[in-house]
Structure formats: C-alpha cells, structure tokens
N, C-alpha and C positions, 0 to 999 in steps of 0.2 A: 759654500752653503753646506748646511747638513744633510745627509739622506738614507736612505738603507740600498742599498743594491747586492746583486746577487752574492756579492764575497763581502755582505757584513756593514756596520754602518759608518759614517764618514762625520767626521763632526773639531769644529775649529774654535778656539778660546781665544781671543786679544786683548790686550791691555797694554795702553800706551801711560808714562807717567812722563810729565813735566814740569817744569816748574811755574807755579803759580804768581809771580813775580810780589806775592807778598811776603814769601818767606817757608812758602807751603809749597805741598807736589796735587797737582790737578791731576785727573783722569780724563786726558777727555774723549781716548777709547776703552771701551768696558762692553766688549760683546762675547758671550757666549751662544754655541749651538749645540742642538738637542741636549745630550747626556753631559754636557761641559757647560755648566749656569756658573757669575761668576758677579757675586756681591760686596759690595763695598762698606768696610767697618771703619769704626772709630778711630783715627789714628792718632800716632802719639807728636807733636812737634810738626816739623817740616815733613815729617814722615808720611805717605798714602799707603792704607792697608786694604787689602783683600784677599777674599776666600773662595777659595772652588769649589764650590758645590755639586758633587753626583748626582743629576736627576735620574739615574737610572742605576742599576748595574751596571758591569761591565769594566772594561771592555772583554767579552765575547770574541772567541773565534772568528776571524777574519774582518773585525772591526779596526778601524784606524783612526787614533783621536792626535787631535795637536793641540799645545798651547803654545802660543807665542806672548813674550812680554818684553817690551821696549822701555828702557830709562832713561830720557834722555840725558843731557850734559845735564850735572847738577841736582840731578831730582832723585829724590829717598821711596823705594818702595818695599813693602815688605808683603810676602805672599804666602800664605797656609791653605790648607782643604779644611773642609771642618768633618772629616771622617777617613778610613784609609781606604783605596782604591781596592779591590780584587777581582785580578784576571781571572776570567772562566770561563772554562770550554764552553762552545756553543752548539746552533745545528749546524752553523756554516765550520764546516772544517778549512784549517790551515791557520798559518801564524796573524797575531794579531799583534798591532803596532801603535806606541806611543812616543810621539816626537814631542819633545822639549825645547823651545830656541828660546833664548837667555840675551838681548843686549843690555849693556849698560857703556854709556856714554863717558866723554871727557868727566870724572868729579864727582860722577853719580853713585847712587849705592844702593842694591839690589838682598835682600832677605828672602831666602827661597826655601819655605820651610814645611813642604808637604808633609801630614802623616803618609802611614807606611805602606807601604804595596805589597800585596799578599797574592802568593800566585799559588792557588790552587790546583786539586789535583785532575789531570785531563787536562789545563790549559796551556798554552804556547803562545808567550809575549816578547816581541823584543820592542825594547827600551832606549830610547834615543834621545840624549843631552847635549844639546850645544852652545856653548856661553862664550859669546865674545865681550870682553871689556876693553876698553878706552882706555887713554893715560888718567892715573889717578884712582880711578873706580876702586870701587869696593864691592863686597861678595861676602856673604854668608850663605852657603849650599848645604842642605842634609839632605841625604837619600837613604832609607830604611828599608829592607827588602826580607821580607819573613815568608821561609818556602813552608809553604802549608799552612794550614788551619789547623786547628789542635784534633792532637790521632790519626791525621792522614796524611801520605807521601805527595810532596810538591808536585808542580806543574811544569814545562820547561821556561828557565828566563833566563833572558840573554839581554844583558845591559851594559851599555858602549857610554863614558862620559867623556867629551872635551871640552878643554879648556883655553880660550887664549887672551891670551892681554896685549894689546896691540899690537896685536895678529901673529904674533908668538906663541907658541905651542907651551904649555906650563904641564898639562897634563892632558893625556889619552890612552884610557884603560878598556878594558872589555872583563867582564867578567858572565860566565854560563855556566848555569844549573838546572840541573833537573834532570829528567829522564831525555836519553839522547846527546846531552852535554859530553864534550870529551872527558876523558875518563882523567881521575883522581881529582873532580872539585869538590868530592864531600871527605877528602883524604884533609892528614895532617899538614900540608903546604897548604892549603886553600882553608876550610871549614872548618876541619877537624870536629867534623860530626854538631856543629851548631848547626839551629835553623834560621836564627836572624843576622843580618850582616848591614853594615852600613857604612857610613862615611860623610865626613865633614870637610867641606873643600871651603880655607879661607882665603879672601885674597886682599891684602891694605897694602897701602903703600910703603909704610915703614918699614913692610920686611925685606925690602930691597937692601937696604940698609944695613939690617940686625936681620939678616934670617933667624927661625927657630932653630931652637939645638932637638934633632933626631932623640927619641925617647919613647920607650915604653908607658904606657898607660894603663896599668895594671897589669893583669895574664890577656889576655885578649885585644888588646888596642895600640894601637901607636900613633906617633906625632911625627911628622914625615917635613923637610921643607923642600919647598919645590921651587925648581926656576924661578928667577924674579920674585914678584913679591906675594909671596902664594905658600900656602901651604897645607897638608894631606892628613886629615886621621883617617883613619881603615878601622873597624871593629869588628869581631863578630860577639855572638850570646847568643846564650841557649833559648830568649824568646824576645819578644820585642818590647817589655818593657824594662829587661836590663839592657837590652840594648840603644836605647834612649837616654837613660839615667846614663853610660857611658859618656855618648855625644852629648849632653849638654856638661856634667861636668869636665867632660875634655874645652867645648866651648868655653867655660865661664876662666878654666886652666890658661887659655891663651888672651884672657883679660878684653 
C-alpha cells in the first residue's frame, strides 16, 4: 500500500501482461498507488500499451517508489510515462529511491520507454533496474538522465542497471553523478562535460547468433554487444533532446 511516513512517501505500480489467447496481450493487473497512476492506451497488434502517469511531483527526499511489470511467456508490452520524472529535494532529508523490476517470460517482448529523469538541484536519488528475461524474450530498454534543469547544477544520481537472460548476467553497470559522486564523473572518461546521458539496452534473440559489430555512433555514442543475445548503446549530449534523437536513430540503426 501506499503511504507518507516520517522518511517520505512509499507508493507501488504493477502491471501483469498476458496473453489473451486471441492473438492479443490482456492486462489483467494494472494498479497504481498514490504518485504512480498507471493507464491503459491503444495498442498496436498483439501488443498491450501503457503509461505512467505522475500524479504528483516527485520523488522527494526520502520517498521510495516502485514499479514492477511482468510479461508473461509470449505476451507484447510496451511501456512509456507521458511526461519526465524530476527528483527533488524535500523537507524530509536523506536519499530517495526508485526500483525498477522488469520480467519477461519464455517468448515474450517487453518496450520500456520512459521519458527522462531530471535530477535537480538539492536532490539525492538512487535508481534501481532489474530485468530478468526468459529463453527467447525480447527487450527494448531506454534510460535518459538529464542532471539539472536549464542554469542550474544537478542533484546527486546514482543509477545501478542489470540485466539477465536466463539468469545470466549480460550486463551490470552503476553509474554516479552529481555533488558527492566519486570524483572524475563529469571528466573526459565519463561526461565530458555533458548534462544528458543515456542508454539503449537491446536484447533478440538473433544476436546470439550474429552479435553486433562494436561501433561508434557518431562523437558521443556507441554500439557495444554484450553476452548472449544483447546489446549496449551508451550516449551522452549536451541536453536531452539530442540526446533522444541519438538513441532512437541508434535504435532504428540496429533495424
């Protein structure tokens, strides 16, 4: 259940997809609490689409949100917010937390395409992804993280993603910015002075197969393949709408 107590407020998202044995994916969980509302759009084919909706700000200092989403064996979901999230300091001080858990089952296929997370100045978020897929599954992941609002210096983020495909480790990163971050992440190995950073994690089954071939993506991005059937862009830009424009023309790159 959702609630506010003394270190901040607490609030849960679910969403189960299955298959509809017509040819389609059903929902037949769709709950969102307080600040996590979570609506059902048009979708395309066999595919179930929905959207997370912000009913609030946040998350706030010392708030802790989750979403979890289950696909099971076979079923298409594809997932967006319809705005970007921005962490912000509150009255309750200390770190405030966002867990991500990700299944997708035998065959299934998962679209997880949040706008961007903007961690403003004064706040302290860490960021928690975890995706486990099944034999088969499929994965389209983007994560967009823009430190600051325009004119003013970020907030601290600290964002951990893994990944595994039946139960193998493909990838597990950490990356931390902001005031307090160990020193040289807005250096030339890390940022190099960008404010927005992102990443596309794909994962088919073909590329077991044919992994991709490692490649630059213009000056700022690359195409990385990863264990099994998986593979990495990494970008950064100087704000977050080239850095969009990067990840999807990198997406539409990889066909």
């Amino acid at each position: 259940m959702d609630g506010v107590t003394v270190s901040g407020v607490r609030a849960t998202a679910r969403i189960v997809a299955r298959q509809d044995g017509r040819g389609g994916t059903s929902l037949p969980v769709l709950e969102g609490e307080g600040p996590l509302a979570l609506r059902r759009t048009r979708g395309s084919g066999a595919e179930a689409r929905v959207m997370l909706v912000g009913a609030m700000s946040g998350p706030l200092g010392g708030d802790h949100f989750t979403v979890e989403a289950e696909v099971e064996a076979g079923a298409r979901l594809r997932v967006g917010s319809a705005a970007a999230t921005i962490a912000l300091p509150g009255q309750t001080k200390g770190e405030s937390r966002y867990d991500v858990r990700l299944d997708v089952g035998d065959g299934g296929e998962l679209e997880w395409l949040p706008e961007q997370l903007i961690s403003a100045k004064g706040s302290d978020l860490y960021v928690r992804t975890r995706v486990e897929l099944g034999a088969g599954a499929r994965l389209v992941l983007r994560e967009e993280q823009v430190l600051g609002r325009t004119g003013e210096q970020p907030g601290r983020l600290t964002s951990r993603l893994t990944v595994r495909v039946e139960g193998r480790a493909v990838l597990d990163q950490e990356l931390a910015c902001g005031p307090g971050a160990p020193g040289g992440w807005d250096g030339p190995a890390v940022l190099g002075g960008h404010r927005a950073v992102g990443q596309l994690v794909v994962v088919r089954p073909e590329f077991a197969a044919e992994p991709v071939a490692a490649r630059m993506l213009g000056e700022d991005a690359a195409l990385m393949p990863l264990a099994g059937p998986a593979a990495l862009v990494s970008a950064t830009a100087g704000d977050a709408l080239r850095l969009r424009r990067v990840l999807d023309e990198a997406l539409a790159a990889l066909g």
